[in-house]
N, CA, C and O of each residue as an XYZ file, in Angstrom:
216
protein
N       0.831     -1.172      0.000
C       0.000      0.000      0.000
C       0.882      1.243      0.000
O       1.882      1.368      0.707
N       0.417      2.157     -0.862
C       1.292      3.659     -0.704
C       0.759      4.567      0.422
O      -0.363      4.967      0.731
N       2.043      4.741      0.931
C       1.969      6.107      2.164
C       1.673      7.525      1.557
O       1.575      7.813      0.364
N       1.586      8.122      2.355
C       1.343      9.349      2.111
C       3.017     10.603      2.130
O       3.690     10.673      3.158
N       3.317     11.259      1.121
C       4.057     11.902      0.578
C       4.707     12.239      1.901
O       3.941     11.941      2.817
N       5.797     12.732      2.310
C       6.354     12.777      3.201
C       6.892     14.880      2.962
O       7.954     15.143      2.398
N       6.305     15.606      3.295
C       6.718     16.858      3.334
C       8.416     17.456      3.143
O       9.259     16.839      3.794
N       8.708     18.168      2.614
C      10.241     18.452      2.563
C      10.563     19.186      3.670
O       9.586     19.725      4.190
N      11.339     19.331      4.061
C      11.902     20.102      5.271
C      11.671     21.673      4.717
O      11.545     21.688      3.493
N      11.598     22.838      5.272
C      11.817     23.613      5.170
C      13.392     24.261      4.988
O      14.184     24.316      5.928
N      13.690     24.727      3.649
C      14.722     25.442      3.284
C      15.499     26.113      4.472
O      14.603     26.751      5.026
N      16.430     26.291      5.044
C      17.140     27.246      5.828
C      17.820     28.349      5.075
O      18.964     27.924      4.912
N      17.748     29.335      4.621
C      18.537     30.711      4.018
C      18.439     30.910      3.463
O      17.324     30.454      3.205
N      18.990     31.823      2.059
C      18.290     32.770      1.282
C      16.871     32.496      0.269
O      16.705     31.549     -0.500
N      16.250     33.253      0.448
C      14.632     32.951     -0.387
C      14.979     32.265     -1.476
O      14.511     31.130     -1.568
N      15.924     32.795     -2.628
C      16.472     32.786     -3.909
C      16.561     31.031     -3.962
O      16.233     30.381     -4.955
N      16.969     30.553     -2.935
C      17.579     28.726     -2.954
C      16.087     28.112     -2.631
O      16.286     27.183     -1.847
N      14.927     28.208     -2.849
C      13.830     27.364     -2.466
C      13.479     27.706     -3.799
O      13.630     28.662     -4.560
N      12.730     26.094     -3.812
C      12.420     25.790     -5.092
C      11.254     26.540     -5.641
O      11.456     26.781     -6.832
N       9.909     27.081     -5.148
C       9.326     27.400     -5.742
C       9.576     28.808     -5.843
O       8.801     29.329     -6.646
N      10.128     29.357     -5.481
C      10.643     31.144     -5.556
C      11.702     31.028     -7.587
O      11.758     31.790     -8.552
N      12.266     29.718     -7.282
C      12.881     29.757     -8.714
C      11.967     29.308     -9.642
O      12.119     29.871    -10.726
N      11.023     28.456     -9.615
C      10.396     28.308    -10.494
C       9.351     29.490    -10.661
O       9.523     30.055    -11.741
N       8.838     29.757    -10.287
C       8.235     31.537    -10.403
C       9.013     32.091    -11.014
O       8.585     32.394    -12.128
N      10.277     32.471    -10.769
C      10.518     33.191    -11.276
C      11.581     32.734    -12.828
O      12.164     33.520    -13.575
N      11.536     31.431    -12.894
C      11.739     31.022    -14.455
C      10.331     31.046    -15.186
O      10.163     31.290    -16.380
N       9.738     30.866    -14.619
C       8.142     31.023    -15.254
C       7.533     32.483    -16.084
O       6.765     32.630    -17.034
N       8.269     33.413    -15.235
C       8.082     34.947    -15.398
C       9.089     35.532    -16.244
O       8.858     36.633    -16.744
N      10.177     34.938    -16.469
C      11.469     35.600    -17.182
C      11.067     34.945    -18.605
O      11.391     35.591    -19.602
N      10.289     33.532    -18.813
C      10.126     33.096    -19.832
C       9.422     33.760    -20.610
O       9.596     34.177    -21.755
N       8.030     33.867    -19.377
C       6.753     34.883    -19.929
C       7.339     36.106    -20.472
O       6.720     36.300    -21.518
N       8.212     37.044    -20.316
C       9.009     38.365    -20.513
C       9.445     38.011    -22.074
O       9.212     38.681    -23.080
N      10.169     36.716    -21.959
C      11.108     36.873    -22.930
C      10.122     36.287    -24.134
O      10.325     36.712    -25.271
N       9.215     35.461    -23.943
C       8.107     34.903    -25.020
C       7.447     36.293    -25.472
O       7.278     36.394    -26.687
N       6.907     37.762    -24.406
C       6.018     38.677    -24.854
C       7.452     39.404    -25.720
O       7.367     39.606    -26.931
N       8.679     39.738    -24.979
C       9.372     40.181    -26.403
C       9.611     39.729    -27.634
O       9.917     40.497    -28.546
N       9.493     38.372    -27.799
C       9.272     37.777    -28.927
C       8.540     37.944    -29.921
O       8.783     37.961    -31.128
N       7.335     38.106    -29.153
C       5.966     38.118    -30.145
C       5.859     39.521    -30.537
O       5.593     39.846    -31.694
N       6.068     40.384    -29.566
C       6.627     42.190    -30.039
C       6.878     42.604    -31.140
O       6.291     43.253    -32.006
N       8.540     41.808    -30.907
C       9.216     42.473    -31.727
C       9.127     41.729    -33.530
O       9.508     42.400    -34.489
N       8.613     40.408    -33.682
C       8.096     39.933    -34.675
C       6.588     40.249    -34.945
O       6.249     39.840    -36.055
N       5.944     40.643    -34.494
C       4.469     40.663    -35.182
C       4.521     41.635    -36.591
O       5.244     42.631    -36.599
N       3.826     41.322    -37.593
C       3.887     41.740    -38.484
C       2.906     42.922    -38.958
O       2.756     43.025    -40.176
N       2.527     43.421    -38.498
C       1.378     44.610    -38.238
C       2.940     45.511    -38.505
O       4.103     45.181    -38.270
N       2.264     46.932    -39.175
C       2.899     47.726    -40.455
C       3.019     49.452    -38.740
O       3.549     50.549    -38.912
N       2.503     49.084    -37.743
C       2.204     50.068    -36.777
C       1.054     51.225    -36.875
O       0.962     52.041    -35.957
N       0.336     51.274    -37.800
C      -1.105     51.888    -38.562
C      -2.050     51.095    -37.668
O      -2.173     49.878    -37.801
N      -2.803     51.891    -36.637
C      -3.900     51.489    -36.126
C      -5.223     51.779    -36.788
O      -6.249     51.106    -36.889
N      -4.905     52.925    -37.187
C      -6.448     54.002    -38.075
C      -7.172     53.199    -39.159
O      -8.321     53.266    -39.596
N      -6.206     52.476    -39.426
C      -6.699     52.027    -40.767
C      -7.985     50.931    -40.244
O      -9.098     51.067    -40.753
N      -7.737     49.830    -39.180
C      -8.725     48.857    -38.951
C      -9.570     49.363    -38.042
O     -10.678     48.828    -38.039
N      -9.426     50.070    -37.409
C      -9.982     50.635    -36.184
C     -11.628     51.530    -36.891
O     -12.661     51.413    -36.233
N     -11.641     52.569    -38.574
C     -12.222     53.182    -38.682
C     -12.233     54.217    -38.481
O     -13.299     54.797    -38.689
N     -10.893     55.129    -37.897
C     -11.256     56.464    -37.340
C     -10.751     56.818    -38.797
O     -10.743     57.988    -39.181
């Protein structure tokens, strides 16, 4: 029969060394670097007036 997951100890010292503080924040640098991606490639000419109707 399986036990039940056994909790990790709590980290001792800087925030930066626990695991979910790094994965947040690889999660967020990705998100950054995926929205500059899509930025700086989208192919739109920078003319809003034209679809918009004004």
């Amino acid at each position: 029969m399986f036990t039940r997951r056994q909790r990790e100890p709590e980290v001792s010292g800087p925030y930066w060394r626990q695991r979910g503080w790094q994965l947040s924040a690889g999660f967020l640098a990705g998100a950054v670097v995926l929205g500059g991606l899509v930025a700086l490639t989208s192919g739109g000419d920078g003319s809003a007036n034209e679809s918009s109707g004004i």
